[in-house]
C-alpha positions as a Python dict, from the first residue, in 0.01 Angstrom:
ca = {
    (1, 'X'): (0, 0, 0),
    (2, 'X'): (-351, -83, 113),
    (3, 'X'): (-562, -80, 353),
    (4, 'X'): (-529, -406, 455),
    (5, 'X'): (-170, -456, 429),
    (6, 'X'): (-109, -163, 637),
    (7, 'X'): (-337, -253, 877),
    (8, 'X'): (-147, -575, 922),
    (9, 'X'): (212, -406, 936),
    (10, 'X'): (149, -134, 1160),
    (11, 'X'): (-59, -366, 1431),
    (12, 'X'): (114, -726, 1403),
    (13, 'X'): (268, -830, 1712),
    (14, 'X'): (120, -510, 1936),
    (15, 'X'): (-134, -681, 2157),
    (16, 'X'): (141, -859, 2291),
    (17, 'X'): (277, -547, 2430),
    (18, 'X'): (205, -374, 2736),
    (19, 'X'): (117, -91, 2581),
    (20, 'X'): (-189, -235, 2427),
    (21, 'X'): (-418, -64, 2708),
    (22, 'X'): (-734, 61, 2526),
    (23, 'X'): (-1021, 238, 2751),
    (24, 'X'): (-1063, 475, 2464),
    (25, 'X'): (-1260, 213, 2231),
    (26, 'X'): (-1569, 405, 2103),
    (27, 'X'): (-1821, 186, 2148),
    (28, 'X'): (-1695, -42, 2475),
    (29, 'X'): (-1552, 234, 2659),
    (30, 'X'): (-1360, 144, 2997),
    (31, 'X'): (-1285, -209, 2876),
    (32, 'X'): (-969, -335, 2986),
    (33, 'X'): (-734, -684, 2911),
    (34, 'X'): (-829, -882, 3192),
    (35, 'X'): (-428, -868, 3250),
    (36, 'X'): (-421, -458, 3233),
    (37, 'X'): (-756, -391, 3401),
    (38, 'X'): (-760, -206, 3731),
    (39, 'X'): (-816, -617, 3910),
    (40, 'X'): (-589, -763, 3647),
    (41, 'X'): (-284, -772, 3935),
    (42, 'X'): (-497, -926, 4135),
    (43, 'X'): (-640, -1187, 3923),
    (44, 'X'): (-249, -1227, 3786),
    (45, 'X'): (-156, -1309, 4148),
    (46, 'X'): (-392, -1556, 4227),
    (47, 'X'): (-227, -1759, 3887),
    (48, 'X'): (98, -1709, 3995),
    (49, 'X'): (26, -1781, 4405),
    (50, 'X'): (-83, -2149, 4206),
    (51, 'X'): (274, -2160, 4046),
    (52, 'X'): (451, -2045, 4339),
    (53, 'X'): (340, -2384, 4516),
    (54, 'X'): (468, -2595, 4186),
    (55, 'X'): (752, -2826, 4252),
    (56, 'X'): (1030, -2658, 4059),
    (57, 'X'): (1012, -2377, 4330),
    (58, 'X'): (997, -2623, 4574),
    (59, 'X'): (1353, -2729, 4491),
    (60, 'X'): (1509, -2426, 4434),
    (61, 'X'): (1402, -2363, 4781),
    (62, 'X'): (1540, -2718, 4874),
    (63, 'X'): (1866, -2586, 4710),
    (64, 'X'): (1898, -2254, 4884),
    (65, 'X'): (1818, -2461, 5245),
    (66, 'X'): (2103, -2740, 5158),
    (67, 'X'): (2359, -2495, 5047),
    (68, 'X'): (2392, -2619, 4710),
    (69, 'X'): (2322, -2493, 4323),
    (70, 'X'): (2008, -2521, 4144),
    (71, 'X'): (1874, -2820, 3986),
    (72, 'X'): (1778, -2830, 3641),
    (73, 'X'): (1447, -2703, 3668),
    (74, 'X'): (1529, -2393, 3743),
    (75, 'X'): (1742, -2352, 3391),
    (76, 'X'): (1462, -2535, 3196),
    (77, 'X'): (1090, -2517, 3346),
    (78, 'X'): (881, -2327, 3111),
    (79, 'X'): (664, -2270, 3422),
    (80, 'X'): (908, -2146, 3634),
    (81, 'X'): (1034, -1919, 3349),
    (82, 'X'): (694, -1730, 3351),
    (83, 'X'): (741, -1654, 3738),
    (84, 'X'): (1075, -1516, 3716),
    (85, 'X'): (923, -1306, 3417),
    (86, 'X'): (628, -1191, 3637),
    (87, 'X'): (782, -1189, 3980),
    (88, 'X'): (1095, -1053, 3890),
    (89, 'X'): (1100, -882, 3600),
    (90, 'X'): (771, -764, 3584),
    (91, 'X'): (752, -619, 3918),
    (92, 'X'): (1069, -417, 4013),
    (93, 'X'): (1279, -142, 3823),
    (94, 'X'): (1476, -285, 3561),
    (95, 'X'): (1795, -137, 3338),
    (96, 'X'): (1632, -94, 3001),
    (97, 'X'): (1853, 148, 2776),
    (98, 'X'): (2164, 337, 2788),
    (99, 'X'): (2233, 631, 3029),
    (100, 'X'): (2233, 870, 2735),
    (101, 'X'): (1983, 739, 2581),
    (102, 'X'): (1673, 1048, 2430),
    (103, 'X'): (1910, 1283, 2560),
    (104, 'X'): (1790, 1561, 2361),
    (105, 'X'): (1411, 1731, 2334),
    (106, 'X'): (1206, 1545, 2128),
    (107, 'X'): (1444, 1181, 2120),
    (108, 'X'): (1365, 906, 2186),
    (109, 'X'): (1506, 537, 2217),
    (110, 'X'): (1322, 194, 2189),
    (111, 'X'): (1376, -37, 2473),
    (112, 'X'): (1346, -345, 2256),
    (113, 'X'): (1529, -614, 2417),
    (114, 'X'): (1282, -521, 2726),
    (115, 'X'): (963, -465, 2545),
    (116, 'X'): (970, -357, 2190),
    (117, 'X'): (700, -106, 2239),
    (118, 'X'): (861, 69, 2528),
    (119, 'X'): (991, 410, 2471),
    (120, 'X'): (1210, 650, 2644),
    (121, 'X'): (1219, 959, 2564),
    (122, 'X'): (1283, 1338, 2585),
    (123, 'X'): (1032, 1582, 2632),
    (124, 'X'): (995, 2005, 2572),
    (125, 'X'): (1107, 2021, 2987),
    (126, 'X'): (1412, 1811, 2905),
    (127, 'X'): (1219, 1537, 3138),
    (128, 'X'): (1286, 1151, 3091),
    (129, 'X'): (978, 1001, 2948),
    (130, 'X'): (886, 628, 2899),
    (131, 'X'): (546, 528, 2742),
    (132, 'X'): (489, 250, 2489),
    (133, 'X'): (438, 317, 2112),
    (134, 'X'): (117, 193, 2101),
    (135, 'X'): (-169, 453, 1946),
    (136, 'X'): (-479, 506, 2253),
    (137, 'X'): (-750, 486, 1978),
    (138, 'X'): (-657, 155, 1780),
    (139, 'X'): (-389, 36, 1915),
    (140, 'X'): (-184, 117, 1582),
    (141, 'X'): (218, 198, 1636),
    (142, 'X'): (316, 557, 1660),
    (143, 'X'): (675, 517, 1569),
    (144, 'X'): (863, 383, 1252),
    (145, 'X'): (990, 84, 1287),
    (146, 'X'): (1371, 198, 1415),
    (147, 'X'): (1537, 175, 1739),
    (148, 'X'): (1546, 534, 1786),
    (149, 'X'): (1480, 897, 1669),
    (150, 'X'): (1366, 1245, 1691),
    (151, 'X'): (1052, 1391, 1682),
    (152, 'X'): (1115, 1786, 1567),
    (153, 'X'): (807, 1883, 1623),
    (154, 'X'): (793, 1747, 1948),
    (155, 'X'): (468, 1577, 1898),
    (156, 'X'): (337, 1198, 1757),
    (157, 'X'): (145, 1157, 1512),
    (158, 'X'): (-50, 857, 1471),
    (159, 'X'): (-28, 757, 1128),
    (160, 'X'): (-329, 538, 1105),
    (161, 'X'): (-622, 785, 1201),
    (162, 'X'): (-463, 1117, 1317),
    (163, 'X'): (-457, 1133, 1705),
    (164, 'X'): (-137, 1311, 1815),
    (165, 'X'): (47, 1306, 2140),
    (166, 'X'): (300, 1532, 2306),
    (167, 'X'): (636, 1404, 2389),
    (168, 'X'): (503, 1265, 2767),
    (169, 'X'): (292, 1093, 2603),
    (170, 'X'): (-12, 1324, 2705),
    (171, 'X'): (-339, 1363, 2397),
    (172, 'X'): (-320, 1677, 2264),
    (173, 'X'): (-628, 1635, 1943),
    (174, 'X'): (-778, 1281, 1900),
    (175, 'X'): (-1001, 1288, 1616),
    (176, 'X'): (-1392, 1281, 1667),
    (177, 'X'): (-1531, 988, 1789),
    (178, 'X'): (-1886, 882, 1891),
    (179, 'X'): (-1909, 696, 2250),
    (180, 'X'): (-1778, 855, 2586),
    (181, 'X'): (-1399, 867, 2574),
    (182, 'X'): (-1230, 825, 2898),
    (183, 'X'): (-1080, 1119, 3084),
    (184, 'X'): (-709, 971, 3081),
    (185, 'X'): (-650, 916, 2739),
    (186, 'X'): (-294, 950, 2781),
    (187, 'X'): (-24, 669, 2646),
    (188, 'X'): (82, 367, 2866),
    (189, 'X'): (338, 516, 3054),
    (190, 'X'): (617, 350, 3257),
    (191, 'X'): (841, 540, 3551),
    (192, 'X'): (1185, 588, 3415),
    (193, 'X'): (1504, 703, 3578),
    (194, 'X'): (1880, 813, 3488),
    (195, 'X'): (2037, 515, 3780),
    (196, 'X'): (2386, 361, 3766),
    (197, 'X'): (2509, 442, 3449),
    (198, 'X'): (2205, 332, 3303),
    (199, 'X'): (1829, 382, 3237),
    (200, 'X'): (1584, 231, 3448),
    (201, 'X'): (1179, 147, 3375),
    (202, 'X'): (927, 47, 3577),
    (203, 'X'): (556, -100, 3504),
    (204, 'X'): (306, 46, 3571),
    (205, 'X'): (136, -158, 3896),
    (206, 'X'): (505, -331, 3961),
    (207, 'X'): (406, -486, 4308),
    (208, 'X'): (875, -422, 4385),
    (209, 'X'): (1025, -167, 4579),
    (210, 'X'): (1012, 197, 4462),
    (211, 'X'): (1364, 292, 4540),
    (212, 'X'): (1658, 214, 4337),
    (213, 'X'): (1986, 62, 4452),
    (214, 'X'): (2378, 34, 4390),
    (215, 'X'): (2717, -37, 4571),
    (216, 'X'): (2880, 348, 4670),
    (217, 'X'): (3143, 261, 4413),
    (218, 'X'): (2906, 267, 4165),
    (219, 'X'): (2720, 587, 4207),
    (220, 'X'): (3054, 762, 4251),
    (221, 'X'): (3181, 674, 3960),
    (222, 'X'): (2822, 726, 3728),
    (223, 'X'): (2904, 1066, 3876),
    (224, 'X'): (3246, 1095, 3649),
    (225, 'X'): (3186, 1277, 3328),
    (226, 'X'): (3128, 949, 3168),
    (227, 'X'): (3064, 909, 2750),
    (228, 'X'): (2957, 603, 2552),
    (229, 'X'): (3228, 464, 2355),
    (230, 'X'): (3050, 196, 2248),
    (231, 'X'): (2772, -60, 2265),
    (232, 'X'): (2723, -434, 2170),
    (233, 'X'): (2458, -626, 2190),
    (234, 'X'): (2454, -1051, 2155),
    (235, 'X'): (2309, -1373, 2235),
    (236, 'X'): (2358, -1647, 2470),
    (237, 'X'): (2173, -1928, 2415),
    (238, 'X'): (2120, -2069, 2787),
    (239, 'X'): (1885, -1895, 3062),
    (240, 'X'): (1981, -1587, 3223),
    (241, 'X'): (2027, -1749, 3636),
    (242, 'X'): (2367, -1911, 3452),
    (243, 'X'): (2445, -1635, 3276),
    (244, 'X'): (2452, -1407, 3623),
    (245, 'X'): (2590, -1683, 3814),
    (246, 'X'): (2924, -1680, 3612),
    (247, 'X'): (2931, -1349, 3580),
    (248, 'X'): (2922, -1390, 4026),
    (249, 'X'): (3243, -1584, 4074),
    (250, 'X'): (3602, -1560, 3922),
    (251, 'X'): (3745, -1895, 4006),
    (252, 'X'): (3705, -2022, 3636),
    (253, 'X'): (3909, -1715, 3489),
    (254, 'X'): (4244, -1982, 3509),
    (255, 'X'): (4062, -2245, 3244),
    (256, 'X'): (3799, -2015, 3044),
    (257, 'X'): (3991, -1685, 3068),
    (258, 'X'): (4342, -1704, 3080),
    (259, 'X'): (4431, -1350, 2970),
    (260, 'X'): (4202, -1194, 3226),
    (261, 'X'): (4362, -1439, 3504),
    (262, 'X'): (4710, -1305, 3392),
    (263, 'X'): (4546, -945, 3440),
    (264, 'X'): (4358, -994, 3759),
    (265, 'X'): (4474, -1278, 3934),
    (266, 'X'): (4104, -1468, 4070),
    (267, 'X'): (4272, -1570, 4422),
    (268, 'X'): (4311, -1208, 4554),
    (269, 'X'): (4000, -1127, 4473),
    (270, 'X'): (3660, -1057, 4746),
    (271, 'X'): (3316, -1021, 4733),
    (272, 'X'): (3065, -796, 4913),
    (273, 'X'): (2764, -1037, 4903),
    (274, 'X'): (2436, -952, 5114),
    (275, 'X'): (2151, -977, 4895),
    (276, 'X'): (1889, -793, 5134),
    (277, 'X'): (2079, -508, 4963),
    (278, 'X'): (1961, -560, 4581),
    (279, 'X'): (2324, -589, 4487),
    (280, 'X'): (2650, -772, 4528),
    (281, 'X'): (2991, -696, 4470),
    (282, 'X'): (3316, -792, 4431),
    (283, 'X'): (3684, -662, 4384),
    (284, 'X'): (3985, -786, 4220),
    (285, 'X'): (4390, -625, 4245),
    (286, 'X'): (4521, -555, 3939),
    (287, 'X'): (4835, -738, 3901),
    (288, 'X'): (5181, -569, 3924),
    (289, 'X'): (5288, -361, 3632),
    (290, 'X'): (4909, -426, 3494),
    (291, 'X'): (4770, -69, 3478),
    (292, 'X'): (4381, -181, 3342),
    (293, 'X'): (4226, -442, 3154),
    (294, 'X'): (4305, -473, 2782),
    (295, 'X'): (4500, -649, 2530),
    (296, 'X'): (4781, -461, 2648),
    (297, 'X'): (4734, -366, 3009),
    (298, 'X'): (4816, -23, 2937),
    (299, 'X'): (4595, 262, 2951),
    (300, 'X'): (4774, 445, 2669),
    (301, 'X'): (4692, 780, 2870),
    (302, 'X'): (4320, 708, 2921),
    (303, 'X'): (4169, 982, 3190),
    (304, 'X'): (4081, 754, 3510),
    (305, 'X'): (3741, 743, 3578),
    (306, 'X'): (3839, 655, 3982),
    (307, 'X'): (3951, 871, 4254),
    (308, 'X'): (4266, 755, 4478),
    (309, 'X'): (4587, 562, 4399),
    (310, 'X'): (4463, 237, 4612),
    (311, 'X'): (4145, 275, 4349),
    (312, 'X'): (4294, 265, 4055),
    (313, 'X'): (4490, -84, 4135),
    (314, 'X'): (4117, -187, 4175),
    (315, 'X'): (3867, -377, 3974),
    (316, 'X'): (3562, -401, 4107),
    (317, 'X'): (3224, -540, 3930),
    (318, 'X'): (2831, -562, 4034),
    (319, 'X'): (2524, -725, 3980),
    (320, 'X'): (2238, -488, 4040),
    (321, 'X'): (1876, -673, 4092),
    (322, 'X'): (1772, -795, 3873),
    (323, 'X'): (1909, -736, 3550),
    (324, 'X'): (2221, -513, 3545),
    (325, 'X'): (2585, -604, 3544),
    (326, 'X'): (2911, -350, 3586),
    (327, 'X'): (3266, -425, 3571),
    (328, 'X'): (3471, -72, 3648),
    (329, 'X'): (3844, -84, 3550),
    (330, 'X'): (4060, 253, 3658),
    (331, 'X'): (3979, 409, 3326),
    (332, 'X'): (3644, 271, 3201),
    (333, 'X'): (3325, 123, 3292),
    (334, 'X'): (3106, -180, 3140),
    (335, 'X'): (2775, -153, 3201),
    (336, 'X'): (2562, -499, 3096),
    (337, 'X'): (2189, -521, 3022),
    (338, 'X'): (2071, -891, 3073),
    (339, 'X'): (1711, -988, 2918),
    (340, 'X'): (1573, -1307, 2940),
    (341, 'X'): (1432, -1385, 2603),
    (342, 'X'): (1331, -1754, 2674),
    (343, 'X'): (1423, -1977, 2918),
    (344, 'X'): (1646, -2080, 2716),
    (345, 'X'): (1732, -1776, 2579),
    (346, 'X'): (1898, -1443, 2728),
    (347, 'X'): (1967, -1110, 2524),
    (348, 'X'): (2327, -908, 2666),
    (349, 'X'): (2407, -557, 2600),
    (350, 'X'): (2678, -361, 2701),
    (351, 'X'): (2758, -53, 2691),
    (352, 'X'): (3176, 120, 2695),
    (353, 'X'): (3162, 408, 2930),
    (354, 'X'): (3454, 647, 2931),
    (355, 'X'): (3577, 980, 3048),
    (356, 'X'): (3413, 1224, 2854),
    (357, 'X'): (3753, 1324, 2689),
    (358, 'X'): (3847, 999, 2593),
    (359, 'X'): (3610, 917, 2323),
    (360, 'X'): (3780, 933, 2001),
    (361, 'X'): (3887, 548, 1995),
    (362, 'X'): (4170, 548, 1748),
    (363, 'X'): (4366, 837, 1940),
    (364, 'X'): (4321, 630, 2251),
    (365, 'X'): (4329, 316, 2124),
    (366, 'X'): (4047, 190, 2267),
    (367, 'X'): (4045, -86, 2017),
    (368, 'X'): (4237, -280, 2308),
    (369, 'X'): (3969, -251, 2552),
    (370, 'X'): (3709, -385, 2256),
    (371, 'X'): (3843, -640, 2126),
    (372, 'X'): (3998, -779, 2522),
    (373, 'X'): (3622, -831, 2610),
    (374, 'X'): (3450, -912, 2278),
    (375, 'X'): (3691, -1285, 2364),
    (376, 'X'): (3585, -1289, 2723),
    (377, 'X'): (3206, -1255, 2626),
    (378, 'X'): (3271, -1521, 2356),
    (379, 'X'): (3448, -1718, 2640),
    (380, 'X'): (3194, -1684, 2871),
    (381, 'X'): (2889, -1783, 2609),
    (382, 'X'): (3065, -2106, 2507),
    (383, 'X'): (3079, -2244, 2873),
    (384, 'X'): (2710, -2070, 2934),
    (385, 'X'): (2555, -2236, 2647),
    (386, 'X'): (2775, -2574, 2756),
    (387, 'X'): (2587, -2578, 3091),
    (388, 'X'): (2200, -2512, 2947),
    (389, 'X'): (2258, -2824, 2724),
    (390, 'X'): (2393, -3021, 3038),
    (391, 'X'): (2062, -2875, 3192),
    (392, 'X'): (1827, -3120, 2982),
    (393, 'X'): (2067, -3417, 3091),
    (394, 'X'): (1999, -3680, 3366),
    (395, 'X'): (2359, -3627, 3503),
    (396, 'X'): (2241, -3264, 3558),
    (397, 'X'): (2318, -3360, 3938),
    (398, 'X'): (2512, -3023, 4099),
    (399, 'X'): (2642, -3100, 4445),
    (400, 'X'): (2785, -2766, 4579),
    (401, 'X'): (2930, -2467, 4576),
    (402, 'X'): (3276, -2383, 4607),
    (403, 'X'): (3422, -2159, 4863),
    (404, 'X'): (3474, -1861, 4651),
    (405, 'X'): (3157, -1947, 4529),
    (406, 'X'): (2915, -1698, 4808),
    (407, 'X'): (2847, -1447, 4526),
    (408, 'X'): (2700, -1719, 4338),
    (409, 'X'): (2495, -1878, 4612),
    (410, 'X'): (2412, -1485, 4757),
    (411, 'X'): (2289, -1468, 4375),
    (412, 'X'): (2053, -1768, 4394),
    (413, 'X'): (1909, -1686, 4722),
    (414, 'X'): (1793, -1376, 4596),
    (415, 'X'): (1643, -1495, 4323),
    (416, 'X'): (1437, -1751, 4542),
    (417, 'X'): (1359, -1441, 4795),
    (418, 'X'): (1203, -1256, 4485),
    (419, 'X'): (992, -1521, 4324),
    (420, 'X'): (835, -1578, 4679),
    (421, 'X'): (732, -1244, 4662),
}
């Protein structure tokens, strides 16, 4: 290959990417992207403090005061699509991989969905890492091109010029260079924690709140000796406020989900729904000789992941601010990754959590679970992707919600609450 067309591969696309952060540039050294500089938040706020006073925001604060959903704008404005990006995805903690994810020294795992460049990973210490794959001295990628690895050696190699990094994503021997190099010369890092069954990331300069949050039901069970069964990832083709709003009330299961209305009936269910929390709830009774979700209903001698008889008769699900979802049956737990792609556009991934000695699916035939929810996702993107077409209509015109509708609205006035900063 040469020069050039390397070059071109290993670069194309990375100044898009956080990560491209370059105060070690030989002969401008200190210069910073307006957007990364040590004023760029700042100068990033005074654009979006002009969008805040735009008029989609306006009425999305019109709808939150009369009690009633969105309008389209909020589904379609390009506009307000870059604010939600900034104000609240931009700025807070954010699920970003799998709980196991770089588990082991020297792994690592590409939050792609999130930001292609962003890495977590494993270092010597056994310490969660994140920093983006983006090379300090020319902004060339580290990593190959994979969504995750191991690095034996416990070290990255640049393979454009030479300049290696350990596993935090601390220099260890740049190659010589004429200029004055700055003293951190480290990679882009993000924070990263092991949260609710999931990883978390946050920016570097994220303006949210530095603690993490989740309903007690959900700590207690991340606590269980949970393993990955399985993950999937898909697309819905409608923006990601409908995608959590459906996922916040039940009273559709009757028309769009008729097997999971047989299995939790949607009129005995509740909802735990203050958003000054950072998360809503809900619960749902299993119904009678239903022992979990599934094709079946059976459990076929699953280990429960709950503690208490009362529990296990007990779905419960969660939407953690502002991108993760959970639905816990008695003897597994989903855990959802939302990303919103476009406005148009939102990226799902979920991830089967088990006990850890139910694992081997054909012995407990977790085939059932699998396949149950691979039609309920379907379900769910058909009437999603319904609504974001309706969105572009004139008839667009939503009047209220329903009663069982106050995760929903709880939903929408935290959103609001965040992009007003």
């Amino acid at each position: 290959m040469n020069r050039e067309k390397y070059v071109n591969r290993m670069s194309g696309g990375l100044e898009r990417s956080r990560g491209w952060k370059k105060p070690c540039n030989e002969h401008a050294p200190g210069k910073y992207p307006e957007t990364l500089s040590p004023h760029g938040a700042n100068q990033r706020r005074s654009r979006y403090s002009r969008l805040v006073s735009s008029t989609p925001l306006e009425a999305l604060a019109r709808a939150v005061g009369e009690a009633r959903p969105f309008d389209a704008e909020a589904y379609t404005d390009e506009a307000l699509f870059r604010l939600e990006r900034a104000r609240i995805f931009d700025d807070h903690w954010f699920a970003c991989a799998p709980v196991d994810a770089a588990s082991d020294p020297g792994a690592w795992h590409r939050a792609s969905d999130a930001d292609p460049r962003l890495v977590i990973a494993c270092d010597a210490d056994l310490e969660l890492r994140a920093w983006f794959d983006v090379c300090r001295h020319r902004g060339a990628p580290l990593l190959p091109d994979e969504p995750k690895g191991r690095e034996r050696a416990l070290c990255l190699t640049c393979p454009y010029h030479g300049w290696r990094y350990a596993m935090d994503g601390s220099l260890l021997t740049p190659r010589a260079s004429t200029g004055d190099v700055p003293h951190d010369r480290s990679l882009v890092r993000a924070e990263v924690r092991r949260h609710g069954a999931q990883c978390w990331a946050r920016y570097e300069g994220a303006r949210g709140e530095r603690a993490l949050y989740a309903p007690p039901w959900l700590v207690e069970c991340a606590n269980a000796p949970l393993a990955r069964a399985r993950s999937v990832r898909w697309e819905v083709r409608a923006n990601w406020k409908l995608v959590v709003e459906n996922f916040q009330e039940s009273h559709h299961f009757s028309r769009v989900h008729p097997a999971l209305e047989a299995l939790t009936p949607w009129r005995r269910s509740s909802s735990d729904c203050d958003p000054s929390r950072r998360w809503l709830s809900g619960a749902m009774p299993l119904a009678e000789g239903v022992e979990t979700v599934s094709t079946t209903g059976l459990t076929r001698g699953r280990t429960t992941i709950v503690r208490g008889a009362e529990e296990r008769r007990v779905v419960r699900d969660a939407y953690v601010f502002p991108n993760a979802l959970y639905s816990r049956q008695p003897d597994y737990l989903l855990a959802y990754r939302l990303f919103a792609a476009a406005v148009d556009r939102t990226v799902l991934q979920c991830d089967t959590l088990v006990h850890g000695a139910n694992t081997d699916a054909h012995e407990f035939m977790l085939d059932e679970v699998f396949s149950f929810w691979d039609r309920v996702h379907d379900e769910d993107r058909a009437i999603c992707e319904g609504q974001q077409r309706c969105a572009n209509s004139r008839g667009f015109r939503p009047l209220g919600y329903d009663a069982s509708e106050d995760g929903v609205r709880a939903f929408d006035a935290m959103v609001l609450d965040a992009l007003r900063g």
